[in-house]
C-alpha positions as CSV (number, residue, x, y, z in Angstrom):
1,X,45.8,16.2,34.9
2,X,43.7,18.5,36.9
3,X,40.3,18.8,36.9
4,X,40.2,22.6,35.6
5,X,42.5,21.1,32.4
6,X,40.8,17.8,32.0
7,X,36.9,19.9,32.0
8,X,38.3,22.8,29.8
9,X,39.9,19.5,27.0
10,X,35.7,17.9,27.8
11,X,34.2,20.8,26.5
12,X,36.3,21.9,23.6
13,X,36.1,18.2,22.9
14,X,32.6,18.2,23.1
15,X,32.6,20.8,20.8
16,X,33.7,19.6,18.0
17,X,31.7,16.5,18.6
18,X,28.8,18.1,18.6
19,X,29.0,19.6,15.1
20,X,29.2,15.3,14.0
21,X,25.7,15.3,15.3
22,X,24.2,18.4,13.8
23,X,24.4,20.9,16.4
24,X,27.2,24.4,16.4
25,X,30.5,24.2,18.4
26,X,29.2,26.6,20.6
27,X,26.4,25.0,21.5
28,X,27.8,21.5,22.1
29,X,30.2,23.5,24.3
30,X,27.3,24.6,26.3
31,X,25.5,21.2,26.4
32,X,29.3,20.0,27.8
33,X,29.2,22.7,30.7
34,X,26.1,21.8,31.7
35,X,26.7,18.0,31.3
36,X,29.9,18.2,34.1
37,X,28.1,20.9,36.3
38,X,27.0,19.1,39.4
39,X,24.8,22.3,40.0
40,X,22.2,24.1,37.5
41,X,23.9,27.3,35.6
42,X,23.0,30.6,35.1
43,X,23.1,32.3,31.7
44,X,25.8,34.5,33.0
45,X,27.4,32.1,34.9
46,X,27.4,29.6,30.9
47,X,28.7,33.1,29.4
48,X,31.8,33.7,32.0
49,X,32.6,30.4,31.7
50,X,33.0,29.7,28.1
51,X,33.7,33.4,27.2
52,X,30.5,33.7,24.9
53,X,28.0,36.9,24.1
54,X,24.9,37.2,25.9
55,X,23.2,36.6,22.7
56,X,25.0,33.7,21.6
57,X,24.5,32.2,24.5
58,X,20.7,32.8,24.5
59,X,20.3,31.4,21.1
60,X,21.8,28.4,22.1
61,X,20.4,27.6,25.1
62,X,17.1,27.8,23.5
63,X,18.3,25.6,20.9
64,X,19.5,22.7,23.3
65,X,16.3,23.1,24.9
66,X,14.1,23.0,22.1
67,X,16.8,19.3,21.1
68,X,15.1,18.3,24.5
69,X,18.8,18.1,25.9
70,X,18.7,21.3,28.4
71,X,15.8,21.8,30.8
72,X,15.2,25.6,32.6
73,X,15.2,25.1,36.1
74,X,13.3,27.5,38.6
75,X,15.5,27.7,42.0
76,X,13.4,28.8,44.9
77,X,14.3,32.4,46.1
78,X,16.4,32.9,42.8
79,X,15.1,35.1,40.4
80,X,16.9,33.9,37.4
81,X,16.6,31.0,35.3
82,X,19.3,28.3,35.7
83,X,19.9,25.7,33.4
84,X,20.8,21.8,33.5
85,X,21.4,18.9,31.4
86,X,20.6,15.1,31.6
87,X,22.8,13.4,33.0
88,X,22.3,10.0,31.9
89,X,24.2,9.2,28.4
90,X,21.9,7.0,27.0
91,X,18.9,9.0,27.3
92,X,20.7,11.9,25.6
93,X,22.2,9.8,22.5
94,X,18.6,8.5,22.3
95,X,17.5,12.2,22.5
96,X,19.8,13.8,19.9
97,X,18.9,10.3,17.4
98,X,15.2,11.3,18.0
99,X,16.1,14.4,16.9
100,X,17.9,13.5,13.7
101,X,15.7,11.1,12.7
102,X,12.9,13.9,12.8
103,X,14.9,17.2,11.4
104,X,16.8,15.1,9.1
105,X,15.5,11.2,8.0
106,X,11.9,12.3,8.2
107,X,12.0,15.5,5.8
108,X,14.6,13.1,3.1
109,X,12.1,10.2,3.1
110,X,9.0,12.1,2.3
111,X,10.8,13.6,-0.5
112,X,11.9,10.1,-1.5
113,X,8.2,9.3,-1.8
114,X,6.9,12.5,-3.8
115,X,10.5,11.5,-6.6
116,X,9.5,7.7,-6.5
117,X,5.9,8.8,-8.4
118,X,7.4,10.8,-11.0
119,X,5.8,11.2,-14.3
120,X,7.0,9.2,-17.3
121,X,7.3,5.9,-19.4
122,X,8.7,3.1,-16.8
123,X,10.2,1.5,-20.0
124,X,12.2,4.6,-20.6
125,X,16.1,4.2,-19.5
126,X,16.1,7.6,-17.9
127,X,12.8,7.4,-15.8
128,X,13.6,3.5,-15.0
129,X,17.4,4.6,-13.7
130,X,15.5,7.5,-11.8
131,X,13.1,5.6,-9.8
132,X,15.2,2.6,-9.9
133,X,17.7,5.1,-7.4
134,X,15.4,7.1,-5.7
135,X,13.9,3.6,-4.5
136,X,16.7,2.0,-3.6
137,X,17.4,5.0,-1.3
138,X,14.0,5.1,0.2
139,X,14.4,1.4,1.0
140,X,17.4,2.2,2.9
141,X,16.3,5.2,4.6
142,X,13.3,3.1,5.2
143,X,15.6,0.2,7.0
144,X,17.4,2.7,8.8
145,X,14.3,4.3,10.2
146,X,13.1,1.3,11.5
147,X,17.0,0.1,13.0
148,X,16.6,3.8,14.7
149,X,13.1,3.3,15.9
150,X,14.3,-0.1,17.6
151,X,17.2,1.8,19.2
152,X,15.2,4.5,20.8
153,X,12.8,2.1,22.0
154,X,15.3,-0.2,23.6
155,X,17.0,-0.6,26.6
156,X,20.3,0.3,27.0
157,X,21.3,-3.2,28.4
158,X,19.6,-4.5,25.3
159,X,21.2,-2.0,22.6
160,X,25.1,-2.7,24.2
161,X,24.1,-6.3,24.3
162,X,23.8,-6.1,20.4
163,X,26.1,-3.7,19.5
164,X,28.4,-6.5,20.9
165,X,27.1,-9.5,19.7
166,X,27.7,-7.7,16.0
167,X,31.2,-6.8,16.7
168,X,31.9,-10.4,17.7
């Protein structure tokens, strides 16, 4: 396969991975571009490339760079902005889990709190199921937090070293 094929199959790819982790096609596409670019991108260069609007590919350039997974880069003598992404694959799963955990886990388990306090007789079947299920969530949410919290903070020696042991 050459490598034109094999970048162009990466990116569409990527693409559809990326809407698994709570991001558009488009802009996992992007975030693939950048990620096999050996050099920073232009906006027009991200736009030829992929055959995107100037607009869409604003939007989602901000976006990636407000996911911390796309940093503006200032070349010397160049007066537009170019555009890279990290590299390293752990630090960008740990990047788009931080930013799960806080657009998504966070915003559910502070609901979960406010439900778990609802009004009512606790002897009453219908308040009892209620909190009963609401808690029973939070305590998982809560578990999961903490397993997240753990895998951001590791190493990734340490995280595949697990991952391993529990498939064993």
């Amino acid at each position: 396969m050459k490598l034109t094929e094999a970048k162009q199959q990466f990116i569409s790819n990527w693409g559809a991975f990326g809407t698994h982790w709570g991001i558009n096609r488009t802009m996992a596409q992007i975030h693939a571009l950048l990620l096999v670019s050996p050099d920073p991108m232009t906006q027009d260069d991200i736009m030829e490339e992929l055959n995107i609007s100037r607009g869409n590919t604003n939007m989602n350039i901000r976006e990636l760079i407000n996911w911390g997974l796309v940093d503006r880069v200032l070349l010397s003598g160049e007066r537009k902005e170019f555009f890279t992404a990290e590299k390293d694959i752990w630090k960008v799963v740990t990047q788009i889990v931080k930013e799960r955990k806080k657009r998504e886990l966070e915003p559910m388990l502070q609901l979960l709190d406010k439900l778990e306090n609802v009004e009512g007789d606790k002897k009453d079947k219908h308040v009892k199921t209620f909190v009963d299920t609401v808690s029973s969530i939070r305590k998982l949410g809560r578990q999961a937090d903490k397993t997240l919290d753990r895998m951001i903070r590791a190493e990734e020696s340490w995280f595949v070293g697990s991952l391993i042991k529990i498939f064993k």
